[in-house]
C-alpha positions in Angstrom: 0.0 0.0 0.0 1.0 3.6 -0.6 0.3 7.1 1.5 -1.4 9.2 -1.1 1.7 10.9 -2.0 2.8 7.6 -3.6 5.5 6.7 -1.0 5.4 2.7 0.1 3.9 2.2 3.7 6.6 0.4 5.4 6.9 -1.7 8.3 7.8 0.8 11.5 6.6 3.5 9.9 5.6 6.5 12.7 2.4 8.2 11.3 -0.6 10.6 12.0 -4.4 9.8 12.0 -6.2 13.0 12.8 -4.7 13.6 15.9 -3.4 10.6 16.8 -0.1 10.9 15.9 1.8 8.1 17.6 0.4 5.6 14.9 2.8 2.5 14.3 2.7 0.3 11.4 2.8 -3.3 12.8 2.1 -5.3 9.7 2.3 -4.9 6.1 0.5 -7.9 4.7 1.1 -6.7 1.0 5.2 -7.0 1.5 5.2 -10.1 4.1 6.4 -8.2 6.9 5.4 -8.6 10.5 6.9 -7.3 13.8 7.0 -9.8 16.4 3.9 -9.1 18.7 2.0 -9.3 15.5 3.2 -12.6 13.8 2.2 -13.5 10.4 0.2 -16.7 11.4 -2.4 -14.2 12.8 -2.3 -11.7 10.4 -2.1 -12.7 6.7 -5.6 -13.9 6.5 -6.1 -10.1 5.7 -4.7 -10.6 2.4 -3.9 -7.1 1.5 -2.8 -3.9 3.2 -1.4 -3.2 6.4 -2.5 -3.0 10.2 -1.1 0.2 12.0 -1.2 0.2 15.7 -2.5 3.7 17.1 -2.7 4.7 20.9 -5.9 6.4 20.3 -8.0 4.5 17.8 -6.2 0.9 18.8 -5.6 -1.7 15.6 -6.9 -0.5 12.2 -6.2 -2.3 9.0 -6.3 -0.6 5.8 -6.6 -1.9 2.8 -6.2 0.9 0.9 -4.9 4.9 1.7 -6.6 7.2 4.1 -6.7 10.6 3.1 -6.1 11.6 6.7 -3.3 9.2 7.2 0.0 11.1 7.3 3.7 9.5 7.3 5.6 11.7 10.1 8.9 9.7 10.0 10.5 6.2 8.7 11.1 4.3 11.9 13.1 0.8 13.1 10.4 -2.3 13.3 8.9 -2.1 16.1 
């Protein structure tokens, strides 16, 4: 999956929702890459997208880009 400004959501990723800005990215199904307290055996029955962890709004998995979802910085996998 891709932000809207055509960058590549990656694994670790820091990013805004709103005002949630504390937003991990956990899993990206679509490039086979989990971090460990998310392991692929539970995830990749989603198929496509990613799963972004947020302190506010919990687990969300997209599937495709929010507009509202912002990239603030590249980060180490969680």
């Amino acid at each position: 999956m891709k932000y809207l400004d055509g960058q590549e959501v990656k694994l670790g990723d820091k990013v805004k929702l709103v005002q949630d800005a504390g937003g991990v990215v956990v899993c990206s199904i679509d490039t086979g890459e989990y971090c460990d307290a998310y392991p692929k055996t539970e995830w990749e029955y989603l198929k496509t997208g990613v799963v972004i962890n947020f302190p506010l709004h919990g687990l969300i998995h997209y599937e495709n880009p929010e507009p509202d979802l912002q990239l603030i910085s590249r980060g180490p996998i969680p």
